[in-house]
C-alpha positions in Angstrom: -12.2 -11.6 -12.2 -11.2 -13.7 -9.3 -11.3 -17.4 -10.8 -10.8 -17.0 -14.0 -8.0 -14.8 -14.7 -4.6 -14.1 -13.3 -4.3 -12.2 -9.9 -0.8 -11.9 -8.4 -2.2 -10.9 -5.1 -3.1 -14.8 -4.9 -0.9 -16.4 -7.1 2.6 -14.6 -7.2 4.6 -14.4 -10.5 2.8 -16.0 -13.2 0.1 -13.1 -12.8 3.3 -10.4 -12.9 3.6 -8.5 -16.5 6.5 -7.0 -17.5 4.7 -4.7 -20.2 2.4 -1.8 -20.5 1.1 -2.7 -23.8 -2.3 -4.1 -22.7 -2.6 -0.9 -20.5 -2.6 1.2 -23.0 -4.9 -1.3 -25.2 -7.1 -1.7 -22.6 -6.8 2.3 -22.1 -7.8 2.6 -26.1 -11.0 0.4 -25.9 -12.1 2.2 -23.0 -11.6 5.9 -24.6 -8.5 6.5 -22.9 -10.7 7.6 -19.8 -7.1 8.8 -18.1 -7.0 11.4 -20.2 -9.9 13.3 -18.9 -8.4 12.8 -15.2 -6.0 15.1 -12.9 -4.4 12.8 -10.7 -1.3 12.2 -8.3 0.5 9.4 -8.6 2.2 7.9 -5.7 4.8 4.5 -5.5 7.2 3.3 -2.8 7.8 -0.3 -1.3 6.4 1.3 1.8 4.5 3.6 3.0 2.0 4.6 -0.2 -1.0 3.3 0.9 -1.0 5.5 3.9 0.1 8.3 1.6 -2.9 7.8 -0.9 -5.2 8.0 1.8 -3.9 11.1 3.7 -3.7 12.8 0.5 -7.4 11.9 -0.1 -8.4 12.9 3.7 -7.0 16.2 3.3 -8.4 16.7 -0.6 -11.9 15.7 1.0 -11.8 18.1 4.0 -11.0 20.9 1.2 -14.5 19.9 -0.4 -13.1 17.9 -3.6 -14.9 14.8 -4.8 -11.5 12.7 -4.9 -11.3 9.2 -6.3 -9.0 6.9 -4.9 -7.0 3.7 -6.4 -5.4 1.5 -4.3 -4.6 -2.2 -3.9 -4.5 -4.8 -2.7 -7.9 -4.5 -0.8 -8.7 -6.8 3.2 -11.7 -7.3 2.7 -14.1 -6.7 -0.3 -12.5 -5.7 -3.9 -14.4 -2.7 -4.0 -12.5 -1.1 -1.2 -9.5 -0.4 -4.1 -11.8 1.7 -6.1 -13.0 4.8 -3.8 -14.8 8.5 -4.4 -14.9 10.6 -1.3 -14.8 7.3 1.1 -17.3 5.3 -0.9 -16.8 2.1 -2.9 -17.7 1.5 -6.2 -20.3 -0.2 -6.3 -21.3 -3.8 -7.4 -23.4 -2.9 -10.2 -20.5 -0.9 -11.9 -17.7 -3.2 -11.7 -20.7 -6.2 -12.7 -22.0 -4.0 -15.5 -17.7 -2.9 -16.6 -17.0 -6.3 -16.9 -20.0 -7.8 -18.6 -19.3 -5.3 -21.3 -15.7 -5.7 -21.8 -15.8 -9.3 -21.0 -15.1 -10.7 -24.7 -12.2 -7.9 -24.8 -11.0 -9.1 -21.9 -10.5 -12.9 -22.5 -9.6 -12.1 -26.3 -6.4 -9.6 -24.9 -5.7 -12.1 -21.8 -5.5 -9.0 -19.5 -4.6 -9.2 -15.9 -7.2 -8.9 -13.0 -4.4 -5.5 -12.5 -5.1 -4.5 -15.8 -8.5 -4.9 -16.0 -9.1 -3.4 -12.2 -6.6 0.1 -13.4 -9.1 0.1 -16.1 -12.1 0.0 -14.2 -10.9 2.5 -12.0 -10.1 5.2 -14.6 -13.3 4.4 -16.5 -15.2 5.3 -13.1 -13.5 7.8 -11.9 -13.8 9.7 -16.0 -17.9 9.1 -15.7 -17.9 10.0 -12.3 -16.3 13.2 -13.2 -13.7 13.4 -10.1 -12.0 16.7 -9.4 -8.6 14.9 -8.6 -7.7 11.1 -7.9 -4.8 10.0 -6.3 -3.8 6.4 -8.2 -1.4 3.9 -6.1 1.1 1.8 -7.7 0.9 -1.4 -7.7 4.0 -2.9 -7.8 7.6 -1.4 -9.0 6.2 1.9 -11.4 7.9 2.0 -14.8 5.8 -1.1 -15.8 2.8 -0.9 -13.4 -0.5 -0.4 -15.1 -1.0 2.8 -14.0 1.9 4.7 -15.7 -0.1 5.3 -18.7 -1.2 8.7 -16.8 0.1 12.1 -16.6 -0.6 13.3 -13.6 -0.3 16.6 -11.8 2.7 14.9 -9.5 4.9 11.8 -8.8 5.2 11.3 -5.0 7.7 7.9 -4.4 7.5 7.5 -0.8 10.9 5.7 0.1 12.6 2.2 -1.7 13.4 -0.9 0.2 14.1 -4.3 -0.6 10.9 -5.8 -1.6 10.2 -8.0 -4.4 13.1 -8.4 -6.0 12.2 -11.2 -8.0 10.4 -8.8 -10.1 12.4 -5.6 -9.3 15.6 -6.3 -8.8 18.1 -7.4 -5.7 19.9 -3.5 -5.0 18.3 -0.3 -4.0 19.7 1.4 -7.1 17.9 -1.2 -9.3 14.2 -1.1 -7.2 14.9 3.2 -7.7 15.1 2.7 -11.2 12.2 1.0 -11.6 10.4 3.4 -9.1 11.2 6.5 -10.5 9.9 5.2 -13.7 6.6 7.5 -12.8 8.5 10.6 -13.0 7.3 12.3 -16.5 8.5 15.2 -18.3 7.9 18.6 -16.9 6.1 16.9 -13.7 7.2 17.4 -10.6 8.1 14.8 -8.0 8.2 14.6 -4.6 10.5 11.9 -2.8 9.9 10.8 1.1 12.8 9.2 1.9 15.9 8.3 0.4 19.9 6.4 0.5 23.1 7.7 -0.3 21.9 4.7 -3.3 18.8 5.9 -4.3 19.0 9.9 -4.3 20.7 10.1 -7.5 18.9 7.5 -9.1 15.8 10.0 -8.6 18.3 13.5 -9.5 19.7 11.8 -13.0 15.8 10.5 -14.1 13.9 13.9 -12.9 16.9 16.1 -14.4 16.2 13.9 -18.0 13.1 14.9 -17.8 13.0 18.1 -16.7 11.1 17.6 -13.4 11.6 19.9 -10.7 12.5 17.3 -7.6 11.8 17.7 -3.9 12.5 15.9 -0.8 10.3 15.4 1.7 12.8 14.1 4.3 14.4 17.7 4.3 11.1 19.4 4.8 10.7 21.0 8.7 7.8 21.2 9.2 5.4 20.5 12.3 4.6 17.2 13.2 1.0 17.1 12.7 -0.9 14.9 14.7 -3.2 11.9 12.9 -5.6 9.2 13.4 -2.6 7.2 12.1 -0.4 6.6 14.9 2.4 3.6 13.7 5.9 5.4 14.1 6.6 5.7 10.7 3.8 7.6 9.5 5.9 10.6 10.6 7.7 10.4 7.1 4.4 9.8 5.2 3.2 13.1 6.6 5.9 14.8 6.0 5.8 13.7 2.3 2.1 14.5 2.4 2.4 17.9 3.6 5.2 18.6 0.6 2.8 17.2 -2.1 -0.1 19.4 -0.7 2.5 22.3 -0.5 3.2 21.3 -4.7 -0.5 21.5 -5.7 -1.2 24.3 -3.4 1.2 26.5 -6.2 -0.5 25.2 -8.9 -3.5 26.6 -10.0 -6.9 24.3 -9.8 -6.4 23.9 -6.1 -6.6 25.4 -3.1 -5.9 23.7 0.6 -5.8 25.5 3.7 -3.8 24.6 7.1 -6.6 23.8 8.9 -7.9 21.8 6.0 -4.6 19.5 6.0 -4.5 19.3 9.9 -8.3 18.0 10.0 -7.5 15.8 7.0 -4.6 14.6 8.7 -6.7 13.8 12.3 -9.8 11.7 10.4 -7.9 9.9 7.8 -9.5 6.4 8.7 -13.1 8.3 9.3 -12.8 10.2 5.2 -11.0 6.7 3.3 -12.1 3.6 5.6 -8.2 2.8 5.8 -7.5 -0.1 8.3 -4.5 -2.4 8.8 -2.0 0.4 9.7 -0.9 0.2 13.1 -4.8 -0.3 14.3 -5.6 -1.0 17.5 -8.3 -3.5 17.8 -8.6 -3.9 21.9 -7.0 -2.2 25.2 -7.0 -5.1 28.0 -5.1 -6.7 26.5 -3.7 -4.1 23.7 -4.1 -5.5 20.5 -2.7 -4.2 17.3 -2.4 -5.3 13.9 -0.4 -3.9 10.8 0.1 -4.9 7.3 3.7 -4.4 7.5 5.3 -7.3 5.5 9.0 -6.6 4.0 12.2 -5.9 6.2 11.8 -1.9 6.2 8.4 -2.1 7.4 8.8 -4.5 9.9 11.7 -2.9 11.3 9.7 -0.4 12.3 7.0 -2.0 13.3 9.1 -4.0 15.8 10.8 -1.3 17.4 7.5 0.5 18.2 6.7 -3.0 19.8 9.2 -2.7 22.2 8.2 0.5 23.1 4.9 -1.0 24.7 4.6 -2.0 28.6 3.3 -5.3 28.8 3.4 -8.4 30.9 3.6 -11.2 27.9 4.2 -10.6 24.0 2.1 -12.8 22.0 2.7 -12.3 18.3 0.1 -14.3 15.7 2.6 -14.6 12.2 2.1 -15.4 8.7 3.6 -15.1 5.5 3.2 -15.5 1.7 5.4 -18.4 0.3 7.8 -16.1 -1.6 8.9 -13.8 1.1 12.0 -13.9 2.5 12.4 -15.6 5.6 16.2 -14.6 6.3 15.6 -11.0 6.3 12.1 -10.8 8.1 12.6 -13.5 11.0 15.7 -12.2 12.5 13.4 -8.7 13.2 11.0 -10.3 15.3 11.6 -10.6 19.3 12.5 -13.8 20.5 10.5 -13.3 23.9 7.1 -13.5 22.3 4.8 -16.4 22.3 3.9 -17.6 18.6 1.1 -18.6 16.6 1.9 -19.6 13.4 -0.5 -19.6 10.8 -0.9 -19.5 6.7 -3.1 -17.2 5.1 -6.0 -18.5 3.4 -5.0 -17.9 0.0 -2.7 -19.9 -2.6 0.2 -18.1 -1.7 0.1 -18.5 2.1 3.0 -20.2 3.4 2.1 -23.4 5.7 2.5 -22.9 8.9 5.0 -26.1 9.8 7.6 -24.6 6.9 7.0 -21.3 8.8 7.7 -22.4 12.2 10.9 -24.6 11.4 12.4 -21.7 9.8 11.4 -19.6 12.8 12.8 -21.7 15.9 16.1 -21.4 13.8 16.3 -17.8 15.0 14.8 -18.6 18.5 11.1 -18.0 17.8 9.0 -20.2 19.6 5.5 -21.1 19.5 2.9 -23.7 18.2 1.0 -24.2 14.8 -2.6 -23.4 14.3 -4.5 -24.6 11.0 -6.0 -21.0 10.7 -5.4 -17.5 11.1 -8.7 -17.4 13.0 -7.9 -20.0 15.3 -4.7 -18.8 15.9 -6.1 -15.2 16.9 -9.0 -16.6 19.0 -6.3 -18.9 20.7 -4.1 -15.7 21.8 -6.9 -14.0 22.8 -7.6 -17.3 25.1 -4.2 -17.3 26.8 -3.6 -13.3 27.5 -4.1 -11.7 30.1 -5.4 -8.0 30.5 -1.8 -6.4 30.9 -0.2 -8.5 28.0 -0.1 -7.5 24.4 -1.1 -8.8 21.3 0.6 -8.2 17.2 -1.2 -9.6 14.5 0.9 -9.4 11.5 3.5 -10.8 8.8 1.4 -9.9 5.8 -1.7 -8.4 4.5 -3.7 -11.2 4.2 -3.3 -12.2 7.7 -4.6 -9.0 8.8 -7.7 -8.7 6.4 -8.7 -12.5 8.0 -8.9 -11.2 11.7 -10.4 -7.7 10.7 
């Protein structure tokens, strides 16, 4: 899957499609295996991963046997293909593709297609009671809008990818709310004075009853999940659970949402979100990787007390650098990196274009190095970020 056919989690664009067609071929061959799933289906430019994974936390404490879909994985592929905390395992994904293998290569499917594939197929034999399916990128085109599921949930829209998506709010909305389906009900997290009726003109089309989780009081309910801006992604949580509490299959009590809430990384595995890794000095590391992430991100750095910021950074080659840069404190130390993957951008190009906005620090020719190195030169009461994109976090963890 990994060497011999297109991935854009390593190489970008030429891996994108702009069609569902071999979804729903791939869906065909397979049985249409979606069909025999009740699922919630859950897009945003931040935020969803977190979202899937509280949503299965709190489904698991209620005693459902919940498969989870999410991408991109840190560390072993199986980690985007989950039942009740537990990866697929090797045999099933050697076994999937072994059969389909010809079909594969005949239809030139995309390692996305093929893993949304796999994933439904496993999740149908496995016989889950509910399975909450991320998006992967945008929604109206993402492989996994070939299902109806019980609810849409889009978490909040930001400028991210807009090679693909589009350059404006209104345009990454549109292609975002392309999950909502007829008669469905959807859930947004967050949204702009750009966005919201983006999300009122498609749900009213299709005769979607719409809520907004931003609007919700509710408690804050504490989690295992501490970054700042997990307080909307709870709140859209709680509104979802609230939406499939009235319907009829399922059942989920308060106490059952506050303990899924409290052991979300104990019931999925999830790692990379605000996670501290050491206390003397505090280290943290977090996927965060487009301006509305990072924002946040920041600003909860700044709320630390520490003696000396040092900040290991690294980036894909298509982000962009003009948006993300100016966010980062110029007080920190540096250690620029590239990710081990095709994408990664080199460290020198990263470094130029961050002394231009006052970021100072030295190259390293590894993410590993680069950790180890800031690890050398901090002491106990100074604090460490490891971030800038995903792949830079699954290296050090």
């Amino acid at each position: 899957m990994f060497n011999q056919l297109p991935m854009y989690q390593l190489q970008g664009a030429s891996a994108y499609k702009k069609d569902l067609t071999n979804a729903y071929l791939l869906a065909n061959h397979l049985g249409n295996p979606e069909k025999n799933l009740k699922c919630i289906h859950v897009a945003g430019t931040n935020g969803k991963g977190s979202t899937s994974h509280m949503l299965a936390s709190i489904l698991q404490e209620a005693g459902y046997k919940v498969g989870l879909y999410t991408s991109p994985h840190l560390k072993d592929y199986r980690e985007r293909i989950k039942i009740n905390s537990d990866k697929i395992s090797e045999d099933f994904v050697c076994d999937f593709i072994n059969t389909h293998k010809e079909f594969f290569e005949a239809n030139e499917l995309s390692f996305f297609e093929m893993t949304v594939g796999l994933a439904f197929d496993y999740f149908a034999k496995e016989q889950v009671d509910i399975a909450i399916i991320e998006v992967g990128m945008g929604g109206r085109l993402d492989a996994t809008n070939i299902i109806n599921p019980l609810i849409s949930v889009i978490t909040n829209i930001g400028l991210d990818h807009t090679q693909f998506l589009g350059n404006t709010l209104k345009a990454i909305a549109y292609e975002k709310a392309g999950i909502i389906k007829p008669n469905i009900p959807v859930i947004i997290g967050e949204y702009t004075p750009e966005t919201k009726p983006v999300f009122v003109e498609k749900a009213l089309a299709n005769n979607s009853e719409i809520f907004f989780a931003s609007e919700l009081i509710s408690e804050n309910y504490p989690s295992d999940l501490i970054g700042d801006y997990q307080i909307h992604n709870k709140k859209t949580v709680v509104q979802t659970i609230a939406i499939l509490n009235a319907q009829k299959d399922f059942k989920i009590s308060e106490s059952q949402i506050k303990s899924g809430l409290l052991n979300v990384a104990k019931n999925t595995g999830l790692e990379g979100r605000w996670q501290e890794l050491g206390k003397f000095p505090k280290i943290i590391c977090d996927t965060a990787h487009n301006k509305n992430g990072l924002e946040v991100v920041m600003s909860q750095i700044q709320k630390e007390k520490y003696s000396t910021l040092h900040i290991v950074l690294g980036v894909v080659n298509d982000k962009d650098l003009d948006e993300i840069l100016p966010l980062f404190p110029k007080e920190a130390i540096y250690y620029f990196c590239k990710p081990n993957i095709p994408r990664g951008l080199d460290a020198e190009i990263l470094k130029e274009k961050a002394a231009t906005f006052g970021l100072k620090g030295a190259v390293y020719n590894s993410v590993s190095v680069s950790y180890k190195t800031a690890l050398q030169k901090a002491t106990d009461s100074d604090f460490i970020f490891v971030g800038g994109s995903t792949f830079v976090v699954a290296e050090i963890l």
